[in-house]
N, C-alpha and C positions, 0 to 999 in steps of 0.2 A: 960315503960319498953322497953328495947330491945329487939330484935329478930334477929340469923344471915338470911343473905338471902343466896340463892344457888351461889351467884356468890364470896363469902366470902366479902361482907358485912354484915353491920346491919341495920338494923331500927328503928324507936323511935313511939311509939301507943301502943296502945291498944284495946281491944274488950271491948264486953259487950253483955248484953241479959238481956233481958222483956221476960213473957209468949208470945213465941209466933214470939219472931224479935231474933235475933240473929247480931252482927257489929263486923266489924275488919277493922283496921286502923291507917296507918302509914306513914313515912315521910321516906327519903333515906337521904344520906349525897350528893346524884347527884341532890339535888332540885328534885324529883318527889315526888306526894305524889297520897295517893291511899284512898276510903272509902269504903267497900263493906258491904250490909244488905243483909238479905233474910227474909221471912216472914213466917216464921216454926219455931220450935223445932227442928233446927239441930242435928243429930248423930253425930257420931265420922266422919262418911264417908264425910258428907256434910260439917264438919268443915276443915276438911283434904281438900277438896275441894278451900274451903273460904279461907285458908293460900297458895294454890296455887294460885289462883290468886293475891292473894298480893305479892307474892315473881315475879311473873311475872313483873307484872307493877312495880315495884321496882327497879327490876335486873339492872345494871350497861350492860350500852349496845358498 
């Protein structure tokens, strides 16, 4: 799937979740690419979280 990022790009990833893990994960069109887990039953806040940091590491610098 795509996603835009803050700097108006996109990205190409996706997530996923187990009881328990929670991934997100993506590629930019500038060659970076990003994986991030946690090991909870993320909320909405901690997911909203986990898409900042991918749009971080991503972002067109």
């Amino acid at each position: 799937m795509s996603r835009p990022l803050s700097c108006g790009g996109v990205f190409w990833g996706h997530g996923g979740s187990m009881t328990g893990y929670e991934t997100l994960g993506g590629v930019a069109g500038n060659g970076r690419a990003v994986g991030v887990a946690v090991t909870t039953q993320p909320g909405a806040t901690t997911k909203e979280y986990m898409g900042d940091v991918v749009d971080a590491a991503l972002r067109a610098r």
